[in-house]
TORKELO-116205 format. One record per residue: residue number from 1; x negated, y negated, z negated of N, C-alpha, C, O in turn; residue in three letters. Coordinates in steps of 0.001 Angstrom, whole numbers. Example, Ala and Ser with C-alpha at 12.3 -4.5 7.8 and 13.67 -1.06 7.14 Angstrom:
BEGIN
<atom i="1" n_east="-13190" n_north="5690" n_up="-7800" ca_east="-12300" ca_north="4500" ca_up="-7800" c_east="-13200" c_north="3300" c_up="-7800" o_east="-14236" o_north="3319" o_up="-8465" aa="ALA"/>
<atom i="2" n_east="-12850" n_north="2250" n_up="-7080" ca_east="-13670" ca_north="1060" ca_up="-7140" c_east="-12900" c_north="-30" c_up="-7870" o_east="-13409" o_north="-1138" o_up="-8039" aa="SER"/>
//
This chain:
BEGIN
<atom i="1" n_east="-25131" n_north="6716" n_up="14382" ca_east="-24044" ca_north="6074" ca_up="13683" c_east="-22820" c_north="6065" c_up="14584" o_east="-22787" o_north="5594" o_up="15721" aa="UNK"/>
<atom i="2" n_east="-21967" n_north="6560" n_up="14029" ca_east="-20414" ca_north="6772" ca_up="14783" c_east="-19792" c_north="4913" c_up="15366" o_east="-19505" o_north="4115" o_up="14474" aa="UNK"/>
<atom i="3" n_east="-19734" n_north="4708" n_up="16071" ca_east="-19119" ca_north="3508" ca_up="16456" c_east="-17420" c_north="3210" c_up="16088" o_east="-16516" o_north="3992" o_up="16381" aa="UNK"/>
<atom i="4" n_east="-17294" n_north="2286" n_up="15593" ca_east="-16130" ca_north="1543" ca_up="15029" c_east="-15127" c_north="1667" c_up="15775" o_east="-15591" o_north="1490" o_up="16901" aa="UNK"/>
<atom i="5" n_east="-14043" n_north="1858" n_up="15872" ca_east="-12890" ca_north="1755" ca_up="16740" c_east="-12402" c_north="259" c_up="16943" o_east="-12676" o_north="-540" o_up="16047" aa="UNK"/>
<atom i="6" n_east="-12001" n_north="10" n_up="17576" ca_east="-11541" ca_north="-1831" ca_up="17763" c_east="-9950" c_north="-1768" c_up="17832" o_east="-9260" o_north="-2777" o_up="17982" aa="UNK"/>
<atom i="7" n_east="-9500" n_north="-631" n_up="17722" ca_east="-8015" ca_north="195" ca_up="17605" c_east="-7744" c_north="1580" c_up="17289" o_east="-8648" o_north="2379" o_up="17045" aa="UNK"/>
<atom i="8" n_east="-6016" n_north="2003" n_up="17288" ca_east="-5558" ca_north="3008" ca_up="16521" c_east="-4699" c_north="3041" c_up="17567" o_east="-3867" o_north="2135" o_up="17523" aa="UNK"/>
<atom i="9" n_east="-4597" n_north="3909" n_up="18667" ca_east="-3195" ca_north="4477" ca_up="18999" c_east="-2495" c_north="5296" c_up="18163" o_east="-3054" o_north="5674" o_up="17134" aa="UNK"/>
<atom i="10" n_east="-868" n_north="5804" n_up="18515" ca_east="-16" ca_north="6476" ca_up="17753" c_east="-646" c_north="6345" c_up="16305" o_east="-1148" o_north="7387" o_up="15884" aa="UNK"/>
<atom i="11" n_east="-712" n_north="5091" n_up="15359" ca_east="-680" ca_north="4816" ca_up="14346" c_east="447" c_north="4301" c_up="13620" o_east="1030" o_north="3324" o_up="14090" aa="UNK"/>
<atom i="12" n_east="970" n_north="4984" n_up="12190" ca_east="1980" ca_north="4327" ca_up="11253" c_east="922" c_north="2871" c_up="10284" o_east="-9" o_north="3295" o_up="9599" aa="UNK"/>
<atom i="13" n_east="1126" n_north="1460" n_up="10303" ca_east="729" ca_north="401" ca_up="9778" c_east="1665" c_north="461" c_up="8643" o_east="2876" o_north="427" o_up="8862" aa="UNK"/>
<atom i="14" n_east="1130" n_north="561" n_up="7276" ca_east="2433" ca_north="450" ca_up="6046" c_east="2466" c_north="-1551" c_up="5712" o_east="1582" o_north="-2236" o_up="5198" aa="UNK"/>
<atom i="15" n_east="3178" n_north="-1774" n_up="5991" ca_east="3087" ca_north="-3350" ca_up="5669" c_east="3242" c_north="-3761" c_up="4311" o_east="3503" o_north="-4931" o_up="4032" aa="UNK"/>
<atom i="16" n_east="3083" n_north="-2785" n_up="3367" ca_east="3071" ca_north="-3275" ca_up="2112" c_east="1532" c_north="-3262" c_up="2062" o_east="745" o_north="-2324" o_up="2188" aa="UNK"/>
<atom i="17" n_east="1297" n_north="-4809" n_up="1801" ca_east="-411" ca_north="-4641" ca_up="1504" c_east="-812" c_north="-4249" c_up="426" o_east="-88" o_north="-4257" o_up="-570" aa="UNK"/>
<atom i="18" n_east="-2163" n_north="-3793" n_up="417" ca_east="-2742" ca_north="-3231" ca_up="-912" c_east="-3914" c_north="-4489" c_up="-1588" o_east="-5097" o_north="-4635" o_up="-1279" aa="UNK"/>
<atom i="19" n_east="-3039" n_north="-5328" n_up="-2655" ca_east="-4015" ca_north="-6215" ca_up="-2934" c_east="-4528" c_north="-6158" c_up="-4355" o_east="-3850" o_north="-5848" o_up="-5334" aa="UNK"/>
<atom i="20" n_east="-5882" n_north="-6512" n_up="-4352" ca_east="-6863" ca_north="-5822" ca_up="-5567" c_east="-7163" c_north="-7570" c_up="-6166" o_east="-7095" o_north="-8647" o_up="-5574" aa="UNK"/>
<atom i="21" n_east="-7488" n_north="-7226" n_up="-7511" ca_east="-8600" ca_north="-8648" ca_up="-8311" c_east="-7714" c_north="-9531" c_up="-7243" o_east="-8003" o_north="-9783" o_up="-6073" aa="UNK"/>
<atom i="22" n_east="-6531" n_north="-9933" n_up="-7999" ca_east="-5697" ca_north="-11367" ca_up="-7368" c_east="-5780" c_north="-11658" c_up="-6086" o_east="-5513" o_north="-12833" o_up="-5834" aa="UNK"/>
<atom i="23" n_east="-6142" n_north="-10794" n_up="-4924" ca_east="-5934" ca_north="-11268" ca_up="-3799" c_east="-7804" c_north="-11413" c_up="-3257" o_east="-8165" o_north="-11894" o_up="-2183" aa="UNK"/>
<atom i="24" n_east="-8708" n_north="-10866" n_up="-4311" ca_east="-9915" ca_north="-10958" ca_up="-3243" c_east="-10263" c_north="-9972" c_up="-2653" o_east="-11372" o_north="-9958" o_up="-2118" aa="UNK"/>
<atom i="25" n_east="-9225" n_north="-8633" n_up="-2572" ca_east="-9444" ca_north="-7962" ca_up="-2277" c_east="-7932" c_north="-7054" c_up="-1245" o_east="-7257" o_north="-6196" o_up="-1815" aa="UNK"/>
<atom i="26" n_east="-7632" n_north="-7475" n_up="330" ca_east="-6322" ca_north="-7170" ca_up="742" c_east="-6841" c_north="-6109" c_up="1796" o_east="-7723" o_north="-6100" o_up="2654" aa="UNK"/>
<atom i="27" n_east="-5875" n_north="-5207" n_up="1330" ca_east="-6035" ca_north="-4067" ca_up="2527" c_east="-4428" c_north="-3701" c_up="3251" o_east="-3433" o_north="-4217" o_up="2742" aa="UNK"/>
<atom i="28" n_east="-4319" n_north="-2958" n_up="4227" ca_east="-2937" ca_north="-2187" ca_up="4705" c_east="-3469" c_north="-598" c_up="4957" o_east="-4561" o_north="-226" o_up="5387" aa="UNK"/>
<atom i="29" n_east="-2724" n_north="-89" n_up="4687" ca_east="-2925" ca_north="1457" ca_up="5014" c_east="-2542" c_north="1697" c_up="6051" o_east="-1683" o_north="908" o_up="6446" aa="UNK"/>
<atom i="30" n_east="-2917" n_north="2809" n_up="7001" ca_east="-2734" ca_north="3256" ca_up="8258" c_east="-2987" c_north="4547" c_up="8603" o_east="-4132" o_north="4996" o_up="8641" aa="UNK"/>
<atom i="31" n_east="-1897" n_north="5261" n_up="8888" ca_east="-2043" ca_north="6580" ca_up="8794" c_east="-1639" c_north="6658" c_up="10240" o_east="-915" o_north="5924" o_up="10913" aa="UNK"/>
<atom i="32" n_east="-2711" n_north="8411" n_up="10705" ca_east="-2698" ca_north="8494" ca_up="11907" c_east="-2174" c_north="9867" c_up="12439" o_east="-2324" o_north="10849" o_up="11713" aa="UNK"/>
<atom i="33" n_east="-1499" n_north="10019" n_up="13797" ca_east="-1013" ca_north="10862" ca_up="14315" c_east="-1427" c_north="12474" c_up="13377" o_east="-767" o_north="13423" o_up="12955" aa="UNK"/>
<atom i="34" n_east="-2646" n_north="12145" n_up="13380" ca_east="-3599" ca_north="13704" ca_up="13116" c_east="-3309" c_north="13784" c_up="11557" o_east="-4046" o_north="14666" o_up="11115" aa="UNK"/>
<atom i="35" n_east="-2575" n_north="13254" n_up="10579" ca_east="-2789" ca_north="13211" ca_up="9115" c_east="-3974" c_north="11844" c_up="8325" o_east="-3950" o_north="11347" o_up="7199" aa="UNK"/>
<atom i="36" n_east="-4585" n_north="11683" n_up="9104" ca_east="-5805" ca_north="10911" ca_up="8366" c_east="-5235" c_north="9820" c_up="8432" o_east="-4511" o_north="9156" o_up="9172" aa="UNK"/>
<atom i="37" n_east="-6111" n_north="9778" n_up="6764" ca_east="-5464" ca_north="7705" ca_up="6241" c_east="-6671" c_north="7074" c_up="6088" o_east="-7776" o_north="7584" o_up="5903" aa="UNK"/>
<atom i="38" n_east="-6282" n_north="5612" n_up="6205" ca_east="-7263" ca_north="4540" ca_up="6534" c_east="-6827" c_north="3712" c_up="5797" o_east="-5774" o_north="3840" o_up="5173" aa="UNK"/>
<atom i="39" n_east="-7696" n_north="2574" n_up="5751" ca_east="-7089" ca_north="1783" ca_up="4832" c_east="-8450" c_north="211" c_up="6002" o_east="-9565" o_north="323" o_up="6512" aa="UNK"/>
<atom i="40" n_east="-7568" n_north="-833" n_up="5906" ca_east="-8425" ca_north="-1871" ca_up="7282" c_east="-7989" c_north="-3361" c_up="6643" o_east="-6846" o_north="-3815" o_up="6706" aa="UNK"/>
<atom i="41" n_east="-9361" n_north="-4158" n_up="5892" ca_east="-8816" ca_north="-4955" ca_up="4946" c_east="-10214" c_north="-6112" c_up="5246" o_east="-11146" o_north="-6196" o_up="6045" aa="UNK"/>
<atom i="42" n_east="-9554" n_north="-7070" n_up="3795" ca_east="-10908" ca_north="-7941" ca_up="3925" c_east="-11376" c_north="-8522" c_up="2628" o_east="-10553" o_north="-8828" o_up="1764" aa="UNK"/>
<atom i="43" n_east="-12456" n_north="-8659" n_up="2481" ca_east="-13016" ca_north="-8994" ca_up="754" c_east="-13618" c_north="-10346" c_up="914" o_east="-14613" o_north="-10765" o_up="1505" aa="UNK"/>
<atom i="44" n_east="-12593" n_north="-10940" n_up="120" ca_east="-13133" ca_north="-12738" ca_up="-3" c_east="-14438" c_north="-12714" c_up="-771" o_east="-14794" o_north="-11634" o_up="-1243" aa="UNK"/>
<atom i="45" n_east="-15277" n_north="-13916" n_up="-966" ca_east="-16404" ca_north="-13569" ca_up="-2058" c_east="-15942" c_north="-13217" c_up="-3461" o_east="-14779" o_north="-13017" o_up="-3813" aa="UNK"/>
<atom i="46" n_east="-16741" n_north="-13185" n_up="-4001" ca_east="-17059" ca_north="-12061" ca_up="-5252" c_east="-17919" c_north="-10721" c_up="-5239" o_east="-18555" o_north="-10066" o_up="-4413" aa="UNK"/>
<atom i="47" n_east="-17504" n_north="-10643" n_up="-7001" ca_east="-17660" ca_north="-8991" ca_up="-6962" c_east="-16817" c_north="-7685" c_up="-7289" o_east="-15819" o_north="-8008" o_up="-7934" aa="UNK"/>
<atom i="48" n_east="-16864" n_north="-6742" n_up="-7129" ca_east="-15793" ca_north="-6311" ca_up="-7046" c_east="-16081" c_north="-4930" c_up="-7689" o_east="-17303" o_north="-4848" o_up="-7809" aa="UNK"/>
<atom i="49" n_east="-15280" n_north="-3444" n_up="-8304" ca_east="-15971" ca_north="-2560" ca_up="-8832" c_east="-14379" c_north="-1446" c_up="-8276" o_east="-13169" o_north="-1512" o_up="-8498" aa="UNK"/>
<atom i="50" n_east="-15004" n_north="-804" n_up="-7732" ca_east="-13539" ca_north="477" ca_up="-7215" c_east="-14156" c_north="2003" c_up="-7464" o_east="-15264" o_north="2304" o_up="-7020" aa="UNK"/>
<atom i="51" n_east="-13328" n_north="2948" n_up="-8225" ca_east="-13345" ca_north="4054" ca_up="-8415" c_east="-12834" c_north="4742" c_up="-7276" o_east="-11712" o_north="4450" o_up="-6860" aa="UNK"/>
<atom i="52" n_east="-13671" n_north="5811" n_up="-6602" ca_east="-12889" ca_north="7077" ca_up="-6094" c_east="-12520" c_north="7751" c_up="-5907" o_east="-13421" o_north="8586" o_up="-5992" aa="UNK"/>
<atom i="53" n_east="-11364" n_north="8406" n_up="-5541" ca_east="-10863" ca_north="9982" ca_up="-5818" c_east="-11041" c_north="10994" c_up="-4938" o_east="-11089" o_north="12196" o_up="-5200" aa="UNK"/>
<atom i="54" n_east="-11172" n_north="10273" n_up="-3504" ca_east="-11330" ca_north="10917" ca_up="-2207" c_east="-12694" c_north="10551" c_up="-2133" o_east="-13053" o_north="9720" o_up="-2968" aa="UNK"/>
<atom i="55" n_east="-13547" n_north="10973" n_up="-1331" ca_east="-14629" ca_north="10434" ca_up="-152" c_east="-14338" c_north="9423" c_up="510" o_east="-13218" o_north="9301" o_up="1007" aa="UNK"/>
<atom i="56" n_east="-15147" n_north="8645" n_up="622" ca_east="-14835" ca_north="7146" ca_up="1098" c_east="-15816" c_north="6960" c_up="2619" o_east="-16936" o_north="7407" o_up="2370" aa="UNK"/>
<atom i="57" n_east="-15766" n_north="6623" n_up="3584" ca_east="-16495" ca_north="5644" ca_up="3970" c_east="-16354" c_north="4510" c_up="4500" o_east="-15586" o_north="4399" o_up="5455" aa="UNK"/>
<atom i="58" n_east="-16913" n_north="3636" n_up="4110" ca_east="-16761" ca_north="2594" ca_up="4369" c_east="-17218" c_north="2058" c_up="5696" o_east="-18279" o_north="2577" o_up="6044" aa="UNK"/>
<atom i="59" n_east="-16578" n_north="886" n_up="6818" ca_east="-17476" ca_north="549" ca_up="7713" c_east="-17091" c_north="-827" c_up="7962" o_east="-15904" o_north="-1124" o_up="8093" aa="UNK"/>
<atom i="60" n_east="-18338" n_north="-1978" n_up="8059" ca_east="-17843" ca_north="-3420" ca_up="7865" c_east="-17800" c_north="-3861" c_up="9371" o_east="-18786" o_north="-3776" o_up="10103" aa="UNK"/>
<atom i="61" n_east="-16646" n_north="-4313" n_up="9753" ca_east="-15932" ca_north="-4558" ca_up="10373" c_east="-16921" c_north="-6146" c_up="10964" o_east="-17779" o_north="-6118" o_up="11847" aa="UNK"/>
<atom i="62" n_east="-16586" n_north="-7097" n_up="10373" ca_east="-17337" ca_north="-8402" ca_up="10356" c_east="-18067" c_north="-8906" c_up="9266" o_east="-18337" o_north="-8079" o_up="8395" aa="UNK"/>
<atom i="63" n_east="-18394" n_north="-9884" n_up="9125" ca_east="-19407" ca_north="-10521" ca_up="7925" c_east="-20409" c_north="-9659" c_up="7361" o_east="-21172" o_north="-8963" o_up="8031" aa="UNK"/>
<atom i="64" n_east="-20379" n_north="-9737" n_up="5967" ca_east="-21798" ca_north="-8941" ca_up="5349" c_east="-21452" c_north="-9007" c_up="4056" o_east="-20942" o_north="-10014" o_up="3566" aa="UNK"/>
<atom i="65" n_east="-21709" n_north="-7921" n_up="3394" ca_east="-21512" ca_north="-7791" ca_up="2033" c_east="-22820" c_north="-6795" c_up="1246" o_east="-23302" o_north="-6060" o_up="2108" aa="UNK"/>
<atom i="66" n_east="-23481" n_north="-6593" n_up="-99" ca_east="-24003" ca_north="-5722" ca_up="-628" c_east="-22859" c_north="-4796" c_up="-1352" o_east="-21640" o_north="-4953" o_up="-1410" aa="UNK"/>
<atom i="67" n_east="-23603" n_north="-3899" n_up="-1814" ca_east="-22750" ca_north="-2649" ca_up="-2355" c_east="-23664" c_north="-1601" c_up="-3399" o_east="-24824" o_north="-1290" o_up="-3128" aa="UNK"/>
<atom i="68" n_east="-23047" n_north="-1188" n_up="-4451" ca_east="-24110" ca_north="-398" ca_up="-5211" c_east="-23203" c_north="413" c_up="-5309" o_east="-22019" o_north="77" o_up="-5288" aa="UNK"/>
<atom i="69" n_east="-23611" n_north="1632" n_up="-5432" ca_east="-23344" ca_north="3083" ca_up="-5173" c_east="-23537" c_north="3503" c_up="-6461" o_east="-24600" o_north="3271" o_up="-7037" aa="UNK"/>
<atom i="70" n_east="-22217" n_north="4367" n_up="-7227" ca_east="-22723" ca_north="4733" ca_up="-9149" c_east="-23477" c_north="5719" c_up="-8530" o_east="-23429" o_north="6457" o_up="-7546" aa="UNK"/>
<atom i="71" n_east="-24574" n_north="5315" n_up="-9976" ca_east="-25519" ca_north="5982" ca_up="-10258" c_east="-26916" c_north="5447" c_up="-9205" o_east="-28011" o_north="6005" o_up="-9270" aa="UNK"/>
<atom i="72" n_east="-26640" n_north="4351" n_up="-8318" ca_east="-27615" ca_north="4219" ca_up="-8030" c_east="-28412" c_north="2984" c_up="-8674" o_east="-27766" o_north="2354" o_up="-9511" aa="UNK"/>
<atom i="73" n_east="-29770" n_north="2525" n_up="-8402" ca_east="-30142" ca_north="748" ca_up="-9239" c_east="-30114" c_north="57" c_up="-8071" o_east="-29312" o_north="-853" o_up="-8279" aa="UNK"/>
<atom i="74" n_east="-30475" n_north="-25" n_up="-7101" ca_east="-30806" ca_north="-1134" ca_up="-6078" c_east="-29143" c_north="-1036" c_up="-5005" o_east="-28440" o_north="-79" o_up="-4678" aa="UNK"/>
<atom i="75" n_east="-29051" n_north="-2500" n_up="-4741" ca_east="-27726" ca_north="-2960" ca_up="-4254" c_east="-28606" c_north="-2692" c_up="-2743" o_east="-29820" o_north="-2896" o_up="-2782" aa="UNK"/>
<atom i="76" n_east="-28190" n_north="-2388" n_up="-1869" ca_east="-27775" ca_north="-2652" ca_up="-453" c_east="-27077" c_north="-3902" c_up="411" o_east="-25929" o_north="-4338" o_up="329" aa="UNK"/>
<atom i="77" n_east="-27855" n_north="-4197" n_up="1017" ca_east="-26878" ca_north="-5404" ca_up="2293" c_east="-26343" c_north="-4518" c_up="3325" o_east="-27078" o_north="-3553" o_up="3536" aa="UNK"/>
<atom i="78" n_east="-25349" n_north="-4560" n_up="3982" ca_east="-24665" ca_north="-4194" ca_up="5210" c_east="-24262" c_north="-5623" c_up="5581" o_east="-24146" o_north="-6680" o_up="4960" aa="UNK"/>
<atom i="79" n_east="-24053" n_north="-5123" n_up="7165" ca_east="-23239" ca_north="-6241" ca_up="8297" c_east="-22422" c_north="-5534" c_up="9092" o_east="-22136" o_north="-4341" o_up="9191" aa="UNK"/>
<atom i="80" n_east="-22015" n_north="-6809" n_up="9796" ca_east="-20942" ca_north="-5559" ca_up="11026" c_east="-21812" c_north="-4335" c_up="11605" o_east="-23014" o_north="-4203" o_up="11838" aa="UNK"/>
<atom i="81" n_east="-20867" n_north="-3629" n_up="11716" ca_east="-21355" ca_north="-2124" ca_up="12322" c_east="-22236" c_north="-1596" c_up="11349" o_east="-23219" o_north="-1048" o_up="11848" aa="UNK"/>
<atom i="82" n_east="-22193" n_north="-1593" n_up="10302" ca_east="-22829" ca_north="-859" ca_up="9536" c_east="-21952" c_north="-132" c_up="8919" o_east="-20782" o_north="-432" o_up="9154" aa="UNK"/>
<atom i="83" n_east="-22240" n_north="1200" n_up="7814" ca_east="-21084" ca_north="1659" ca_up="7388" c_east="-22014" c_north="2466" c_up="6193" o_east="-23151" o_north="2887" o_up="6408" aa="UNK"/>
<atom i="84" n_east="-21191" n_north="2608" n_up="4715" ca_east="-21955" ca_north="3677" ca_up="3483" c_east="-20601" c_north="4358" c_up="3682" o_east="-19522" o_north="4127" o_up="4228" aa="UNK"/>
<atom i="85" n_east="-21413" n_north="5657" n_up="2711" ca_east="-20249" ca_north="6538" ca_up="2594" c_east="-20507" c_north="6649" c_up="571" o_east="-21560" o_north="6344" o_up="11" aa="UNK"/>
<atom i="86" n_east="-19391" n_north="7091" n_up="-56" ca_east="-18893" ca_north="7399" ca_up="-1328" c_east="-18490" c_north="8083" c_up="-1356" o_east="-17363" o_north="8119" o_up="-862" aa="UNK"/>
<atom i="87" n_east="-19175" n_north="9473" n_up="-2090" ca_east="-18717" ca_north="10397" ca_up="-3008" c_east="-17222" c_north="10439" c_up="-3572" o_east="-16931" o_north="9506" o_up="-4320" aa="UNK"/>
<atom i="88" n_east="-16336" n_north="11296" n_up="-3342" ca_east="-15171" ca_north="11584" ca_up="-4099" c_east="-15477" c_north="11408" c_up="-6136" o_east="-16463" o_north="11993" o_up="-6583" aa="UNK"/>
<atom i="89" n_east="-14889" n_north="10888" n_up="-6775" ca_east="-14778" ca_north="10729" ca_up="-7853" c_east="-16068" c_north="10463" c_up="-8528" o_east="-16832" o_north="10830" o_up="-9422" aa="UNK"/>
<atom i="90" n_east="-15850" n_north="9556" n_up="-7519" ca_east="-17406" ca_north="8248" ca_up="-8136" c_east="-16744" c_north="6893" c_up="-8327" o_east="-15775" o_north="6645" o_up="-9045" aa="UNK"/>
<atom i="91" n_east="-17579" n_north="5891" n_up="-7400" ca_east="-17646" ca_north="4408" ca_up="-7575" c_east="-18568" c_north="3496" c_up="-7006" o_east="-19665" o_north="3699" o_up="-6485" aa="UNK"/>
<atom i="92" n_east="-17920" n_north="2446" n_up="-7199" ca_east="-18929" ca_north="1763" ca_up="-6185" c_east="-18616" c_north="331" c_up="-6256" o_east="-17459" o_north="-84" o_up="-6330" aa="UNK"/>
<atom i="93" n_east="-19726" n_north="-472" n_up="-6230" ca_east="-19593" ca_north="-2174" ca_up="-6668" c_east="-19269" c_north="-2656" c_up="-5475" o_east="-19608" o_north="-1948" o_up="-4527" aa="UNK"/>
<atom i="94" n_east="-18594" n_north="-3863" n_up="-5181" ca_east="-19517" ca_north="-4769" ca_up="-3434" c_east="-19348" c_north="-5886" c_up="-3732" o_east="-18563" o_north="-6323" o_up="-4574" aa="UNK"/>
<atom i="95" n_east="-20154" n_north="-6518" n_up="-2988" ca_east="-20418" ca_north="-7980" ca_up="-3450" c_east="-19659" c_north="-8771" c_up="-2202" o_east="-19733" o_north="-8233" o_up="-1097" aa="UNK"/>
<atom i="96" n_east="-19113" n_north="-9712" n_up="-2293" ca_east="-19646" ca_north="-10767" ca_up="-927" c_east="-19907" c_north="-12240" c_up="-1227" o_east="-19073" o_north="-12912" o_up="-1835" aa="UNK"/>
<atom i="97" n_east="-21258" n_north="-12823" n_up="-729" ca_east="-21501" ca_north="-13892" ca_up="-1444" c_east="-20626" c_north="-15091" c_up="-967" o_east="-20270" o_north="-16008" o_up="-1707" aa="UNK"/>
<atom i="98" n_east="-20269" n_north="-14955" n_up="590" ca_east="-19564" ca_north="-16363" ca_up="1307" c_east="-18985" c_north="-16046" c_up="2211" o_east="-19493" o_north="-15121" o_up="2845" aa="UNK"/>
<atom i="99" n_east="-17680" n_north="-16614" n_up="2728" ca_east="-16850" ca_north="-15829" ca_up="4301" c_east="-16150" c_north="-14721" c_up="3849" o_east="-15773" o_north="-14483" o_up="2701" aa="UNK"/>
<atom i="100" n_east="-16049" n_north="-14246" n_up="4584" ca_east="-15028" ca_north="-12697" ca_up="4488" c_east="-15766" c_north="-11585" c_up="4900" o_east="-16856" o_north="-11789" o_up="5434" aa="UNK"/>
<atom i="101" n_east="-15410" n_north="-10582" n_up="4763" ca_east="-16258" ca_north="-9033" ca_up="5216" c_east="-14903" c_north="-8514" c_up="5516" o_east="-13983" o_north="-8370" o_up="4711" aa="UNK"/>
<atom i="102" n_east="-14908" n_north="-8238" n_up="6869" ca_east="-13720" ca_north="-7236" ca_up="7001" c_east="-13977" c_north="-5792" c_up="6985" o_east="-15148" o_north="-5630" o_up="7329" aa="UNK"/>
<atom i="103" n_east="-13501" n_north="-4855" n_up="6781" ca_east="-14076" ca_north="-3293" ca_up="6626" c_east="-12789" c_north="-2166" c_up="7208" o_east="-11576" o_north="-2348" o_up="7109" aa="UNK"/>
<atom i="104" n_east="-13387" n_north="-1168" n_up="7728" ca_east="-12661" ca_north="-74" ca_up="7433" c_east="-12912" c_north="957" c_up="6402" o_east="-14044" o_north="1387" o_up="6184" aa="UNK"/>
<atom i="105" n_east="-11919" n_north="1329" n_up="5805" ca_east="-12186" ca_north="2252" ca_up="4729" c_east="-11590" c_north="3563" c_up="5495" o_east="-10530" o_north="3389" o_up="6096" aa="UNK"/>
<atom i="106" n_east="-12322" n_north="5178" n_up="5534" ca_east="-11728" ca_north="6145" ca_up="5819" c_east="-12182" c_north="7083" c_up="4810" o_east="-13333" o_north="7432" o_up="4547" aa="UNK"/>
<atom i="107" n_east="-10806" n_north="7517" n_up="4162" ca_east="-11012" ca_north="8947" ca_up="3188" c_east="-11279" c_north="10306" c_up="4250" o_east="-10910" o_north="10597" o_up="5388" aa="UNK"/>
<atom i="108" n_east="-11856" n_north="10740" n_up="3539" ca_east="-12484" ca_north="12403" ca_up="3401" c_east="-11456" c_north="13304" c_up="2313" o_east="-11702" o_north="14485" o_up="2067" aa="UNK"/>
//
């Protein structure tokens, strides 16, 4: 498993946040020297349902959340340092029951 970065040198931070379902869902985008975008956010409880266009992976930062993958039946738990990946022009549920889950999101 690839280890998490705890930073971004020569990174652009867009300060317009990206906020989903009223605010339980806030991200910022961050694009890097090399072209690649990120996206480094946090999911209050709930549940939540996001379509994708790119390849996703996801990697949780802090707390713990489940996640169902379309097309799959059984939800998944992750914690920090864990990370799923998503199929381009799929989908994908996540849960969080209490606290925050912070995550990185990186497209493919």
């Amino acid at each position: 498993m690839a280890q998490i970065p705890s930073q971004f040198e020569k990174a652009t931070v867009q300060l317009k946040a990206n906020v989903y379902f009223d605010g339980g869902v806030t991200s910022h985008t961050i694009l890097l020297s090399d072209g690649a975008r990120k996206t480094v956010g946090m999911i209050r409880p709930g549940k939540y349902h996001f379509n994708t266009g790119a390849a996703e992976r996801m990697d949780i930062i802090s707390g713990n959340c489940k996640a169902l993958l379309a097309g799959e039946k059984d939800w998944k738990s992750y914690e920090a340092g864990d990370s799923f990946s998503v199929p381009a022009q799929s989908g994908f549920e996540i849960s969080v029951d209490s606290g925050l889950a912070e995550y990185l999101c990186s497209f493919n």
